[in-house]
C-alpha positions as a Markdown table, in Angstrom:
| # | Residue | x | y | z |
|---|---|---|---|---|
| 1 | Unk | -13.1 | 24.7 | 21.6 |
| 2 | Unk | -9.3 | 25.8 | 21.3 |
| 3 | Unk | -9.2 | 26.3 | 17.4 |
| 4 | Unk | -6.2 | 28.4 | 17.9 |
| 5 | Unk | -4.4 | 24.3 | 18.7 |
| 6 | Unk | -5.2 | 23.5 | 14.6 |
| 7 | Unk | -3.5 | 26.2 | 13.2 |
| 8 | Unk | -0.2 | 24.2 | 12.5 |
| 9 | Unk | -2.7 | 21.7 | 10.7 |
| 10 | Unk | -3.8 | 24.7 | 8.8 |
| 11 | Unk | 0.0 | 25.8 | 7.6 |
| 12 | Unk | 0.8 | 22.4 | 7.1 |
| 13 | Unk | -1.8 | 21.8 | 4.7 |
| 14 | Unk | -1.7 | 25.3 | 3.1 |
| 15 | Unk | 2.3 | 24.9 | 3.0 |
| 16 | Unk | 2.3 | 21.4 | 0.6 |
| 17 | Unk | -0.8 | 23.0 | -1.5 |
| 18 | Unk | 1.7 | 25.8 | -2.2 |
| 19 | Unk | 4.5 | 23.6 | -2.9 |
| 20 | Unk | 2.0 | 21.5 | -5.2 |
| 21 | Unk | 1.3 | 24.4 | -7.2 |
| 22 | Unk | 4.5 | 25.8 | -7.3 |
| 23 | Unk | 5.9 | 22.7 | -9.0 |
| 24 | Unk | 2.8 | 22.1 | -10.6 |
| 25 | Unk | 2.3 | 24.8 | -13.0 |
| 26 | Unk | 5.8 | 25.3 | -14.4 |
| 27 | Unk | 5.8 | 21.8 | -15.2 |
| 28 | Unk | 2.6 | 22.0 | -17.4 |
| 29 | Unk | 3.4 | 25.4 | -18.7 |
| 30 | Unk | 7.1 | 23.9 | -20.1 |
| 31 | Unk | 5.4 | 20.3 | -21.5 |
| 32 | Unk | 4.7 | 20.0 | -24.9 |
| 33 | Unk | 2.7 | 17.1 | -26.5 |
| 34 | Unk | 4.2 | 15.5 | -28.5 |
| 35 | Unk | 1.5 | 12.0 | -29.8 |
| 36 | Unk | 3.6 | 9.5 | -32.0 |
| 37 | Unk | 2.1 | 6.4 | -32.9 |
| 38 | Unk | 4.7 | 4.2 | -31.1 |
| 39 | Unk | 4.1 | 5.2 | -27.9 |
| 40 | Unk | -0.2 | 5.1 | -28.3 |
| 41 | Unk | 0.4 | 1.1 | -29.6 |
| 42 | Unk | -0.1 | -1.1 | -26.5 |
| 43 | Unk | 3.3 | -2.0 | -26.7 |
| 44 | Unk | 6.2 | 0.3 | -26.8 |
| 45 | Unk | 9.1 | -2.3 | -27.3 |
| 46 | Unk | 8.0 | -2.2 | -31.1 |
| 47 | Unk | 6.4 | -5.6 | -31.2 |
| 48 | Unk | 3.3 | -6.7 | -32.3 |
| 49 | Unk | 1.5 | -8.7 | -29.3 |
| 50 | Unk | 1.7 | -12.5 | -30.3 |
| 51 | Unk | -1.1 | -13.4 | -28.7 |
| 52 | Unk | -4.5 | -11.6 | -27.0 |
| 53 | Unk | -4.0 | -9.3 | -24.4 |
| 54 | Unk | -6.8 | -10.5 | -22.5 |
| 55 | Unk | -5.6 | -13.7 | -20.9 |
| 56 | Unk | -6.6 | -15.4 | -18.2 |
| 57 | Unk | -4.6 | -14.2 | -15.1 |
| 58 | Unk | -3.4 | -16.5 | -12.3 |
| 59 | Unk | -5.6 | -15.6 | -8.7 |
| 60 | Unk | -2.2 | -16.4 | -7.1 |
| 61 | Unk | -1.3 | -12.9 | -7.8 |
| 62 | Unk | -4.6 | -11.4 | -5.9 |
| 63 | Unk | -4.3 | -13.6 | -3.3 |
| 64 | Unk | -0.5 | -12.7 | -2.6 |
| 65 | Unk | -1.7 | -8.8 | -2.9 |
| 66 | Unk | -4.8 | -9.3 | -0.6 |
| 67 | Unk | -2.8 | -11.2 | 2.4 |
| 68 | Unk | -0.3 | -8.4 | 2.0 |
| 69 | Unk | -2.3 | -5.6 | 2.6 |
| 70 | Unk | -3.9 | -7.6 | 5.4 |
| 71 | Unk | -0.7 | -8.6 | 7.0 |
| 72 | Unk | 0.8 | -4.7 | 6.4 |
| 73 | Unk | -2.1 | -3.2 | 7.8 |
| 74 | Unk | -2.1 | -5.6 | 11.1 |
| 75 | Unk | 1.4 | -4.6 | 11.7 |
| 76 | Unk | 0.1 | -1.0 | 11.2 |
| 77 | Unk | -2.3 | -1.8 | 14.4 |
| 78 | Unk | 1.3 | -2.5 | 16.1 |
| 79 | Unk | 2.4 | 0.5 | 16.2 |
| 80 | Unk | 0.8 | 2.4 | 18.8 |
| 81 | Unk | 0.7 | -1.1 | 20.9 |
| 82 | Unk | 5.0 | -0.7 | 20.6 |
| 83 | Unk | 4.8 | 3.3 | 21.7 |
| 84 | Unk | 2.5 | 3.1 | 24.5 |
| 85 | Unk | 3.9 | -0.2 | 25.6 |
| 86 | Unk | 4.9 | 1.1 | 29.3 |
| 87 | Unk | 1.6 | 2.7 | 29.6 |
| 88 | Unk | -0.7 | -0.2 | 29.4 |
| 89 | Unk | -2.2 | -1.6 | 31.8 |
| 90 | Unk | -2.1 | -5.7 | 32.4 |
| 91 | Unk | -5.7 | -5.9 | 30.2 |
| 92 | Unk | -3.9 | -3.8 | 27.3 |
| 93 | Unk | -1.0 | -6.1 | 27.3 |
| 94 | Unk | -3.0 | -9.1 | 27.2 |
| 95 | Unk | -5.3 | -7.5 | 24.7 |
| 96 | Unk | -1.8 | -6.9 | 22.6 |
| 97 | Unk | -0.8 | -10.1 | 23.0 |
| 98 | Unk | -4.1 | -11.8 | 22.0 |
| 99 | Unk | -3.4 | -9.6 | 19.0 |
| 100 | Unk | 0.1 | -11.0 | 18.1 |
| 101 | Unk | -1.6 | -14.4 | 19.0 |
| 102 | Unk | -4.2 | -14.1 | 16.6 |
| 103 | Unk | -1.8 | -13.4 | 13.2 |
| 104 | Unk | 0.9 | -15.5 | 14.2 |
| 105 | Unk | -2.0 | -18.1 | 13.9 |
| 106 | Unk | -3.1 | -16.4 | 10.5 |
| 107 | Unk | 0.5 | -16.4 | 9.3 |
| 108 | Unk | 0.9 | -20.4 | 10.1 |
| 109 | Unk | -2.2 | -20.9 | 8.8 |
| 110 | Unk | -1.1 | -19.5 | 5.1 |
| 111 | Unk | 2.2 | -21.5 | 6.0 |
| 112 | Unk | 0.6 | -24.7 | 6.3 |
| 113 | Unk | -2.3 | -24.5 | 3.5 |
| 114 | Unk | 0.8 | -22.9 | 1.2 |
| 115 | Unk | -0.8 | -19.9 | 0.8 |
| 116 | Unk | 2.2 | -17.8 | -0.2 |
| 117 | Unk | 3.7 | -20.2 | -2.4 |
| 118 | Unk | 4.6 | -19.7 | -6.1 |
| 119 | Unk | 4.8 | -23.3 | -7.3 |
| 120 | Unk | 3.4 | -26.3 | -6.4 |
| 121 | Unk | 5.3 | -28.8 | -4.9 |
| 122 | Unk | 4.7 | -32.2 | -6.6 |
């Protein structure tokens, strides 16, 4: 094995450990703390909460976060397809395009069931 091909690895990970450290420890050796009561309350604007803080929370939110990271990390899979676009073969390209075929039919069907919508149309 040529170990000797890992050594910029090596620096690189060694080189941002140093920079962590270096700005790091002067941070926590100049901090001071510092615990008023404001800042500890669960609200820091200086009112009292007028209700419970544990509410029931709309799903539209998860949903919206879940199909994002879905749909980020497809386009993610993109990304090598685009760079080695003029090495594939005809099987890769129609494996790419089965690919793009398959979340555009994802993406129409959020359109359709309103998936990404806010409010519901009446």
């Amino acid at each position: 094995m040529y170990f000797y091909e890992y050594i910029y690895i090596l620096c690189g990970i060694l080189l941002i450990l140093l920079v962590t450290i270096v700005v790091l420890i002067p941070s926590f050796s100049v901090s001071f703390d510092f615990i008023d009561i404001e800042t500890t309350s669960p609200y820091e604007c200086g009112f009292q909460p007028f209700e419970a803080t544990r509410q029931k929370f709309d799903i539209q939110f998860y949903l919206v976060a879940i199909l994002f990271i879905i749909f980020d990390l497809e386009v993610m899979f993109l990304i090598p397809f685009s760079i080695s676009l003029n090495l594939l073969t005809n099987f890769g390209l129609g494996l790419g395009f089965l690919f793009l075929i398959i979340l555009a039919i994802g993406i129409l069907y959020e359109w359709r069931y309103k998936a990404l919508s806010w409010v519901e149309s009446k």
